[in-house]
C-alpha positions in Angstrom: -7.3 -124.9 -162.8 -5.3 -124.3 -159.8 -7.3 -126.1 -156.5 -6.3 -125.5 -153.2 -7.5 -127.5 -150.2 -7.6 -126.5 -147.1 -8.3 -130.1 -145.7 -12.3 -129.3 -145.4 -13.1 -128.4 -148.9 -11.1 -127.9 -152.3 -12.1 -124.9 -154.5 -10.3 -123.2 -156.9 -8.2 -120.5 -156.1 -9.7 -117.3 -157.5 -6.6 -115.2 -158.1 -5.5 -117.5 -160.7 -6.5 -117.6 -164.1 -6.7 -121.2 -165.7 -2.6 -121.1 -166.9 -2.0 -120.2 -163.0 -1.2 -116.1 -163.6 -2.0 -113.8 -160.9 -5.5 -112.2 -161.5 -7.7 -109.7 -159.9 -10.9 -111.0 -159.0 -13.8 -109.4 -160.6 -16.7 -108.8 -158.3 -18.5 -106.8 -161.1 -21.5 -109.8 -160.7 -21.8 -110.3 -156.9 -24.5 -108.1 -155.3 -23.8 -105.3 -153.2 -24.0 -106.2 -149.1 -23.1 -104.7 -146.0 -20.1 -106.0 -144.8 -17.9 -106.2 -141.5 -14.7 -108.2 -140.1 -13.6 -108.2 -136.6 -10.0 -109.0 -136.6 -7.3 -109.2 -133.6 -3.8 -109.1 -132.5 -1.5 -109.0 -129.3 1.5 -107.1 -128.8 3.9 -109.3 -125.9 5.4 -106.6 -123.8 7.9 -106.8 -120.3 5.8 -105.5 -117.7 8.1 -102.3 -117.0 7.3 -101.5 -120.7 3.3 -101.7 -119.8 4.2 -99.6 -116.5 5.8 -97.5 -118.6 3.0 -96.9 -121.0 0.0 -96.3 -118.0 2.3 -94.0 -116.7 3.1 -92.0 -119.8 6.8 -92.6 -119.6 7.5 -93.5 -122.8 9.9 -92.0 -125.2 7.9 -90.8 -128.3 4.5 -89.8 -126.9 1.3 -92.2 -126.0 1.6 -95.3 -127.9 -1.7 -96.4 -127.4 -3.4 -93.5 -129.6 -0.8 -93.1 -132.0 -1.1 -97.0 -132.8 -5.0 -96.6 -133.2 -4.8 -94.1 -135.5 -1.8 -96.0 -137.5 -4.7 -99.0 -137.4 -7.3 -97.0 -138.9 -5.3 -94.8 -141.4 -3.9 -98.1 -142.7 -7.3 -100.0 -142.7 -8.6 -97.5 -145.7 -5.4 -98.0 -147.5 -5.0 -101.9 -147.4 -5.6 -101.9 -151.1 -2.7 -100.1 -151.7 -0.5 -102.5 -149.6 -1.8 -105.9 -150.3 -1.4 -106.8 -154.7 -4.8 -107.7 -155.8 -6.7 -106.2 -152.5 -9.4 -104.3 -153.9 -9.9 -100.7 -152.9 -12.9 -100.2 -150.7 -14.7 -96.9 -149.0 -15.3 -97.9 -145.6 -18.0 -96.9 -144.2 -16.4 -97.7 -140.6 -13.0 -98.3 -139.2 -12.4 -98.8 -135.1 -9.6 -99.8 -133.1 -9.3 -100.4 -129.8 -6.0 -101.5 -127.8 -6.6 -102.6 -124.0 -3.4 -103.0 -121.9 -2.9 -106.5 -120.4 0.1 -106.9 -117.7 2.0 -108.6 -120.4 1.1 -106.7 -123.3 -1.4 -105.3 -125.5 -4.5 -106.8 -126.5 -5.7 -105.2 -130.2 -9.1 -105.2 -131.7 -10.3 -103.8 -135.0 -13.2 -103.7 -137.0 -14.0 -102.7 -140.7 -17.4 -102.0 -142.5 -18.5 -101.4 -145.8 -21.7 -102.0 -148.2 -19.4 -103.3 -151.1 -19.3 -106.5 -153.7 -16.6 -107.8 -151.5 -15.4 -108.3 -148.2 -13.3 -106.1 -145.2 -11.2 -109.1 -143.8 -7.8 -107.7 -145.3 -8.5 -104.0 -144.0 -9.3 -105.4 -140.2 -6.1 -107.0 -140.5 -4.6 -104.5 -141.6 -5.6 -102.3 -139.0 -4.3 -104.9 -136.4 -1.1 -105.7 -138.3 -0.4 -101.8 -138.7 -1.1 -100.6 -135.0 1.2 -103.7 -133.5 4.1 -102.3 -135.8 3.6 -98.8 -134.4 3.5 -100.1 -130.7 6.6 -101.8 -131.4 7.9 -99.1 -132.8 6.8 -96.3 -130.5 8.5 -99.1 -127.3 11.5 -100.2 -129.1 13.3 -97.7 -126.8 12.7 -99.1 -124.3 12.1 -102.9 -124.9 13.7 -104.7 -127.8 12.0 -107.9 -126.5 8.5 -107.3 -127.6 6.8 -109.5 -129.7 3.9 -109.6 -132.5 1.3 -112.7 -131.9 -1.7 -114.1 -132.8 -2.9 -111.6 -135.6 -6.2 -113.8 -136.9 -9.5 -112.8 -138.3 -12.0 -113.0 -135.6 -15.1 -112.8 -137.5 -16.8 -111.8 -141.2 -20.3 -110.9 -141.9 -21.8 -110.6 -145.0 -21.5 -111.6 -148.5 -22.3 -115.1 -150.0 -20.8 -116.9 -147.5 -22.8 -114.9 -144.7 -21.5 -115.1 -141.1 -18.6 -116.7 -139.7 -16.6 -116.4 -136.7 -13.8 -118.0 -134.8 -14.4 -120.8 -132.7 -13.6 -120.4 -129.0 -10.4 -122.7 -128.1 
């Protein structure tokens, strides 16, 4: 069997079978729990291009809705995007963008009651709504940049609560 270690622990990595092929996880045993991630992103942006967005001067429409919407429409299709993901009925998707003076700060969160967790699909939504900023400001700013997309926290499941420690 395949281990990985992460430098705390070493388990065995679950989508691999024993000769090292690519598996789906079954889940079929775990109990059913309610389950949410909180996952977040920033969008680097020149401040004309922020200016430009509180002022509703950009190019292709508001940016800041558009990208929520992208967030949450691709949250309840992660399965579809990531091999292996499996698909999940949310039972909640949010996304909230707050402009900084140097960019975009993005927040999302995914529920469920499922046999496995909503990590992917909050990152998902974060990953999905920084492409369509990008892409709804490259008019005017081919300088932006993508950062710090990271799982925030997870609750639920056999591994109960966790979240990121504050640096």
């Amino acid at each position: 069997m395949i281990k990985e270690n992460t430098g705390l622990e070493q388990k065995e990595l679950s989508h691999l079978d024993a000769e090292g092929r690519i598996r789906m996880v079954d889940t079929s045993a775990k109990p059913i729990t309610v389950r949410t991630a909180e996952a977040s992103g920033f969008v680097k942006m020149a401040p004309e291009t922020v200016a430009a967005i509180r002022d509703h001067r950009t190019p292709k429409g508001d940016p800041l809705e558009t990208a929520r919407l992208a967030g949450i429409m691709a949250a309840k299709r992660t399965a579809e995007l990531i091999p292996l993901c499996h698909p999940l009925a949310l039972s909640h998707a949010d996304l909230q963008i707050t402009l900084q003076d140097d960019g975009a700060q993005i927040t999302s969160t995914a529920s469920t009651s499922a046999q496995t967790g909503v990590e992917m699909e909050a990152l998902t939504a974060v990953s999905v709504a920084a492409l369509t900023l990008y892409d709804m400001c490259k008019a005017i700013d081919r300088r932006i940049e993508i950062t710090d997309i990271r799982l925030e926290r997870k609750i639920g499941g056999r591994s109960g609560e966790w979240h990121r420690e504050k640096s």
